[in-house]
C-alpha positions in Angstrom: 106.8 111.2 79.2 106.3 114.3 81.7 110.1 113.9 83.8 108.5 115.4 87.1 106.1 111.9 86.5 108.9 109.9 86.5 111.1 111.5 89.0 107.8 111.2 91.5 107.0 107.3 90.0 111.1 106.3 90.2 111.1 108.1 94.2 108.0 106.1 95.7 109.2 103.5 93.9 112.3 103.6 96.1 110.7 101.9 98.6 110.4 98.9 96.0 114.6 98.8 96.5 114.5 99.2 100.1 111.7 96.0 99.9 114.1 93.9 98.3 117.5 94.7 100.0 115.5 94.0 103.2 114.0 90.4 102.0 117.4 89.1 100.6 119.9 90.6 102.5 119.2 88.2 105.7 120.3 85.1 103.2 124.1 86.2 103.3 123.6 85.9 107.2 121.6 83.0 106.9 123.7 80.1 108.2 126.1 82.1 110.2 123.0 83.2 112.6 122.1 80.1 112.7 125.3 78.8 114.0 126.0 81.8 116.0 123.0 81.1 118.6 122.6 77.1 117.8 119.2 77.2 116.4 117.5 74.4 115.8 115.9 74.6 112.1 112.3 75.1 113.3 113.3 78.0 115.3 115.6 79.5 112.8 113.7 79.0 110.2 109.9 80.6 112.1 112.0 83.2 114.2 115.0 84.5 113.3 114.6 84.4 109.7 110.7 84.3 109.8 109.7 87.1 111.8 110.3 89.9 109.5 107.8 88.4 107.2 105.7 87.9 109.7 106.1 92.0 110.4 105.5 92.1 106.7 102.0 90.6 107.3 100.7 93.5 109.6 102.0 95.7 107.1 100.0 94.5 104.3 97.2 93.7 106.1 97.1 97.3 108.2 98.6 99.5 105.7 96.0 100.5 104.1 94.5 102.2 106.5 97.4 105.1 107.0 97.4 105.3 103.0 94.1 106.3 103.0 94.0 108.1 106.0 97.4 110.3 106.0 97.7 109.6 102.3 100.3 107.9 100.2 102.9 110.2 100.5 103.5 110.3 104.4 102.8 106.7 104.3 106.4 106.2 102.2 108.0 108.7 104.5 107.0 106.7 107.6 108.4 103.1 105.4 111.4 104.8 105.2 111.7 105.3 108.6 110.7 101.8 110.0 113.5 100.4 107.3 116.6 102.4 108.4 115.9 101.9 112.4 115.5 98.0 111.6 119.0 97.8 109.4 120.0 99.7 112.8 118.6 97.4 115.1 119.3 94.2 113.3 123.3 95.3 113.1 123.3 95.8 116.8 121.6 92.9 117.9 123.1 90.2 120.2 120.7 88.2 120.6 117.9 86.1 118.2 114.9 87.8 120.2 115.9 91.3 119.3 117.0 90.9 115.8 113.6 88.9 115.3 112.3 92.2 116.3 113.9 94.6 114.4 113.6 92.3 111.1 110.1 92.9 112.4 110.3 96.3 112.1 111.2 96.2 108.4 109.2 94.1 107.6 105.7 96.1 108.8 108.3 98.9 106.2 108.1 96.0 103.2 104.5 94.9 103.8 103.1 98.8 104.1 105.3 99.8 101.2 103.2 97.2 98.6 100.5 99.0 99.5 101.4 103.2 99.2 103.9 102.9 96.4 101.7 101.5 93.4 98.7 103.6 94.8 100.5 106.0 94.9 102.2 105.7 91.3 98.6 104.9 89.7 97.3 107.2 90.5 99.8 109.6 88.9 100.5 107.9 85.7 98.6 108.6 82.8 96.7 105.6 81.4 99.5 104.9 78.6 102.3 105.0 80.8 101.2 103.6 83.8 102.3 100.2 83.3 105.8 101.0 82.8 105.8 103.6 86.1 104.2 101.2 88.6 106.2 98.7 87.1 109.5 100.6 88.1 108.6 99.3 91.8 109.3 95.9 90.6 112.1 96.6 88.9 113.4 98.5 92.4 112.7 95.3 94.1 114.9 93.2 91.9 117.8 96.0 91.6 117.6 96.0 95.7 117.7 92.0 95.6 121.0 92.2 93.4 122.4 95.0 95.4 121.7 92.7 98.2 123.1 89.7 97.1 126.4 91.7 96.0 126.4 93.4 99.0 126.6 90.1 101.0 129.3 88.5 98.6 131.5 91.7 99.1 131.2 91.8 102.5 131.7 88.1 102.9 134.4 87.5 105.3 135.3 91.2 106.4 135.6 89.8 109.9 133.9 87.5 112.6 130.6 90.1 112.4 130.7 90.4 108.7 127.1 89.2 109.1 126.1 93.0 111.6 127.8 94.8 108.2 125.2 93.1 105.8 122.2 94.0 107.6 123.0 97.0 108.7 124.3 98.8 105.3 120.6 98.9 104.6 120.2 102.2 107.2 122.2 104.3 104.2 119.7 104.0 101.5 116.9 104.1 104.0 118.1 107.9 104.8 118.6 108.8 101.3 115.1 107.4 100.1 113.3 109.2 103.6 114.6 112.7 101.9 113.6 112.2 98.4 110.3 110.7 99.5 109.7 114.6 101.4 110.2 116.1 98.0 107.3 114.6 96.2 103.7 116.2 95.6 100.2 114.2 97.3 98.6 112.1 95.4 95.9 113.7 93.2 93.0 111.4 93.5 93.8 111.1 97.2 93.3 115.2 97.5 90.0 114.8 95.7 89.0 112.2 98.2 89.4 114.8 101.4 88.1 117.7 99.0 91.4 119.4 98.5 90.7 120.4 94.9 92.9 123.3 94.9 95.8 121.1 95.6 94.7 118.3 93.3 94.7 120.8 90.4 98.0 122.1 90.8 99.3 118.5 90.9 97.2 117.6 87.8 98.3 120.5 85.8 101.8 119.4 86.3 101.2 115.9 85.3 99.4 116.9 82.0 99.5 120.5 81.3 97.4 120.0 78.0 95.3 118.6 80.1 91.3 119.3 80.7 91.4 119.3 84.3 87.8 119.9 84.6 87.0 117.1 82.9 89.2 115.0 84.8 87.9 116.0 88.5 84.2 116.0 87.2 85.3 112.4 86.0 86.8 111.9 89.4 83.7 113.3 91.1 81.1 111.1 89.0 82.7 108.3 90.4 83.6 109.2 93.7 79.5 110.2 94.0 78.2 106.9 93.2 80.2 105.1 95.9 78.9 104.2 99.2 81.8 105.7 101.2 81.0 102.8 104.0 80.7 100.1 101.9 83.8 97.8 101.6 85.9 95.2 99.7 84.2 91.9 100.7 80.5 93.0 99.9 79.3 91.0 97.0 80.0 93.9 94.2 83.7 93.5 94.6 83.7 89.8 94.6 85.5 89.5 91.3 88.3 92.3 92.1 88.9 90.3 95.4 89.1 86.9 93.6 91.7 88.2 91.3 93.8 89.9 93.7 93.9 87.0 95.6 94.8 84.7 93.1 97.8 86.4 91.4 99.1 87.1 94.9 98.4 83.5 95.8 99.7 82.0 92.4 103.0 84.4 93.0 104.1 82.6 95.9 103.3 79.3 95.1 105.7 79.5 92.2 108.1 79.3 95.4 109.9 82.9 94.6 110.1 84.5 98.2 111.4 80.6 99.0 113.9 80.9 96.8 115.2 84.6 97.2 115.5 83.8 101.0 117.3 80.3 100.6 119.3 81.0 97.7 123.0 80.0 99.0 121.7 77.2 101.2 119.7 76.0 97.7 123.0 76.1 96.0 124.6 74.4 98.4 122.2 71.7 98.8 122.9 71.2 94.9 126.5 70.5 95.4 127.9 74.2 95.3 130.5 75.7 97.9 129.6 78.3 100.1 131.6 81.2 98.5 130.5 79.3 94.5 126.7 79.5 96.0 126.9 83.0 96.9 128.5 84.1 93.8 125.4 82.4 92.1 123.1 84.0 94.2 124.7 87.4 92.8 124.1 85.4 89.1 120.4 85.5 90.2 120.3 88.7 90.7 121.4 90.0 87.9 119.2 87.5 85.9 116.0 89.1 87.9 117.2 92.8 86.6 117.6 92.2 83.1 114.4 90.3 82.8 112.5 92.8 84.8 113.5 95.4 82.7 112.1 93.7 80.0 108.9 92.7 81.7 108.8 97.1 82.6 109.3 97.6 78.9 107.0 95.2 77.7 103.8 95.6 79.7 102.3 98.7 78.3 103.0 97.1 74.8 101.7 93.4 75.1 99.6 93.9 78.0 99.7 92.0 81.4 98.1 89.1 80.3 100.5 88.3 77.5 103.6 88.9 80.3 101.4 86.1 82.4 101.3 84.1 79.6 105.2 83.8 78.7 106.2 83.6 82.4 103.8 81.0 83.5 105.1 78.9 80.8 108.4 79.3 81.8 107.3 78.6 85.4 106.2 75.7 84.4 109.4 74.4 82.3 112.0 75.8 84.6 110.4 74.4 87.9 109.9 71.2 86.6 113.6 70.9 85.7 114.7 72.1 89.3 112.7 69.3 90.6 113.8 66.8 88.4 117.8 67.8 89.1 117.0 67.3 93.0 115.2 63.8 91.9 118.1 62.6 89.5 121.2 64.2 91.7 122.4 66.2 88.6 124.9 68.4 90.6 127.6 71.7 89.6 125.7 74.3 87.3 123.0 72.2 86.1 120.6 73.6 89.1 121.5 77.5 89.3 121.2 77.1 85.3 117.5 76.2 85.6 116.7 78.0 88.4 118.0 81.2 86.3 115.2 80.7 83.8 112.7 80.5 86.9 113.6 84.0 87.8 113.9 85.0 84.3 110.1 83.4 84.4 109.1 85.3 87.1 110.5 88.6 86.5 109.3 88.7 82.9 105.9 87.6 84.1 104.3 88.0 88.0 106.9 89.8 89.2 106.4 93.0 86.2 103.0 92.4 86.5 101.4 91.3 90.2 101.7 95.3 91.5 100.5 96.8 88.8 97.4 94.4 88.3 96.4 94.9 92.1 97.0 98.7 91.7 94.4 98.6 88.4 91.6 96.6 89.4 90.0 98.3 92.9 87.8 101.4 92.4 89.8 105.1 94.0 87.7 105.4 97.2 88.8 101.5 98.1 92.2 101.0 95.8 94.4 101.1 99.2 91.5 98.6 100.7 92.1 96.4 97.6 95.9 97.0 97.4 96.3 95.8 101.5 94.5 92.5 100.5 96.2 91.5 97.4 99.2 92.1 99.8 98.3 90.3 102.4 97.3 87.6 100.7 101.1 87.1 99.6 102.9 88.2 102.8 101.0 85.7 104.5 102.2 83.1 102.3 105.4 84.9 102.2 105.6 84.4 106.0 104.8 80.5 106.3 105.9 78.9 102.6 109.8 80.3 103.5 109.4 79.6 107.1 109.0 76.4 105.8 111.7 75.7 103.5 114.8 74.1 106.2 112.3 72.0 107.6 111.1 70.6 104.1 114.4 70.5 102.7 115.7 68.1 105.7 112.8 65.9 106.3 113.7 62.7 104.6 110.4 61.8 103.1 109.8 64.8 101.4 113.6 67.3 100.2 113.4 70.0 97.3 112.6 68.0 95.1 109.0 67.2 96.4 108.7 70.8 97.2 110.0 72.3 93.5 107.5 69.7 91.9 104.4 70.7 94.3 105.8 74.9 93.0 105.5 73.3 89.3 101.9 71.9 89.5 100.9 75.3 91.2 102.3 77.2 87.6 99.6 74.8 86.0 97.0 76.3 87.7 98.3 79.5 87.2 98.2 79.4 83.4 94.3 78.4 83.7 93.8 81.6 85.9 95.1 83.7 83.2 93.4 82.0 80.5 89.8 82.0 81.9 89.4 84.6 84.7 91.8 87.6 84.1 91.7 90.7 82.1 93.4 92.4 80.3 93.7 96.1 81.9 96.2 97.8 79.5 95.9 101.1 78.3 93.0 102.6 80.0 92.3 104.9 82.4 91.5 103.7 86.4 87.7 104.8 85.9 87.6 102.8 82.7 88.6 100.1 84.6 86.1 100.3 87.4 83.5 100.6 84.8 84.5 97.5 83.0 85.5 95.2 86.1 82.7 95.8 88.0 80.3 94.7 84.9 81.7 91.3 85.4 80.3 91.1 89.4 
């Protein structure tokens, strides 16, 4: 593999590591914030930890419109940006109103950043490679979600503000990733798209110097001619690309992950762990997530993404079901972080290798950052209310986790159906190729 390819692929997908530091590291601060301004659960659970998925919402659902418009590469620069002055922000807050804010801040940073980073990486990668490359995003987001969950068991305690250090240790590898991001070329396809050959071949001759580049931007240009540049996602030729977008982002939050990232102590604890016990779990997660999404990374360009959606949606369905039936039968010590270590084992060999590198595949180039926002919307919005959600289930007498894990079981049913009737298989071929073969199936 070209090394200036995955030095570009392993910087945007930088922003996957500042995505999931940002996501988990409010769960160390979790109940201490909540304490701190005597929250009640619905506000706690809506605003102060609810808010920067909500910010996460109007990134994914307004981020593709810088992408396209300033391209993919000043897009990251500007995620960077928004993530180090919310770690800022948050740290210095003293009161739930302004760190609702700045968590709001980083979160427009998380929500923009699903959008610009596998663009950006498709459409860099060669065809047999760029499974593995957009999947490094992923596996970013998992190493930021242990680093996270570390993070807050280390600085555990430091002091009455111990909380201020966990969220605001974020600002350091929001710096770093802002001056890597600088040193990285434009995305080739995006050139082509404002007519900046010039710069779009000297880009491509890096990526592949054996390369025909002519052939590649006549390719380019044979698509990009037949498009109606005003047309847009939701006219009836794109129905099926919109349906599958929407359900694999739908499908990956109803298997309850974001829920469970965000709640992880407090979902330990409700199992019978102690606070300092559940936290050191939630590092156990973490871990867990890497090794399995480094499988998922090296597996996808060899069985394919369907396969990968296969294995995990089993193991969804398995593990899930085991949660719920430890909450039902009061099984308490390891028993629950033991199943709930083959759900994330689940999801990282399955949805979460896969879900960004699907949605990146499956939209045509003049509307892939178009396709990319709604796929991500799609999940941030049920990012934003199925977490938002989780105190108040948990308490409510009639219903408790195990009502909810069962309900996240019985959506990993449905799931496997969707991968066994509707989606393809998008391995190994080239993003026209694609386009060509999706859109045959309008």
């Amino acid at each position: 593999m070209n090394k200036k390819i995955l030095l570009w692929s392993i910087t945007a997908a930088l922003a996957g590591f500042l995505f999931g530091f940002d996501v988990v590291v409010i769960s160390g601060a979790d109940k201490k914030l909540q304490l701190l301004w005597d929250s009640s659960d619905a506000f706690h659970g809506w605003v102060v930890m609810g808010m920067a998925l909500w910010g996460t919402v109007l990134g994914a659902v307004f981020g593709g419109y810088p992408t396209n418009k300033f391209g993919r590469k000043n897009t990251l620069i500007v995620i960077g940006i928004l993530f180090a002055v919310s770690a800022i922000g948050s740290a210095l807050s003293n009161d739930p109103y302004i760190f609702a804010f700045a968590r709001f801040i980083g979160g427009i940073g998380v929500g923009a950043s699903t959008i610009a980073a596998p663009a950006y990486i498709s459409e860099i990668a060669p065809a047999k490679d760029r499974g593995r490359l957009v999947a490094l995003y992923q596996f970013n987001i998992v190493f930021g979600i242990l680093v996270a969950f570390l993070s807050n068991y280390l600085l555990s305690g430091i002091g009455e503000n111990d909380w201020r250090w966990m969220v605001g240790v974020e600002a350091i590898p929001a710096v770093l990733y802002i001056l890597f991001a600088l040193k990285v070329p434009k995305s080739p396809r995006w050139l082509l798209s404002q007519s900046r050959e010039q710069e779009a071949r000297e880009v491509l001759q890096i990526i592949d110097p054996s390369a025909n580049i002519d052939e590649q931007i006549a390719e380019f240009k044979s698509h990009s001619d037949q498009s109606d540049k005003t047309e847009t996602i939701f006219i009836k030729k794109y129905r099926f690309p919109l349906m599958l977008a929407f359900l694999i982002a739908f499908f990956n939050q109803f298997s309850g992950i974001n829920a469970f990232l965000y709640y992880a102590p407090r979902i330990f604890e409700e199992a019978g762990l102690g606070e300092s016990t559940a936290l050191l779990s939630s590092v156990g997660i973490g871990i867990t997530n890497l090794i399995f999404t480094l499988l998922g990374v090296f597996l996808i360009d060899k069985l394919g993404r369907k396969t990968l959606m296969y294995i995990g949606s089993v193991g969804y369905i398995i593990s899930l079901g085991l949660v719920s039936a430890a909450f039902f039968l009061g099984w308490t010590g390891m028993a629950v972080p033991f199943f709930l270590f083959l759900f994330i084992a689940a999801h990282a060999v399955g949805q979460g290798a896969v879900i960004w590198v699907f949605i990146s595949e499956i939209f045509p180039n003049h509307l892939r950052a178009s396709g990319q926002s709604f796929g991500s919307s799609t999940h941030w919005i049920l990012a934003a209310l199925i977490p938002s959600l989780i105190p108040y289930l948990f308490s409510h007498p009639m219903i408790g986790a195990g009502v909810v894990f069962l309900v996240f079981a019985g959506m990993m049913i449905l799931q496997l159906l969707f991968v066994a009737f509707l989606m393809p298989e998008t391995k190994g071929k080239t993003l026209e190729e694609l386009e060509d073969i999706i859109l045959k199936k309008k």
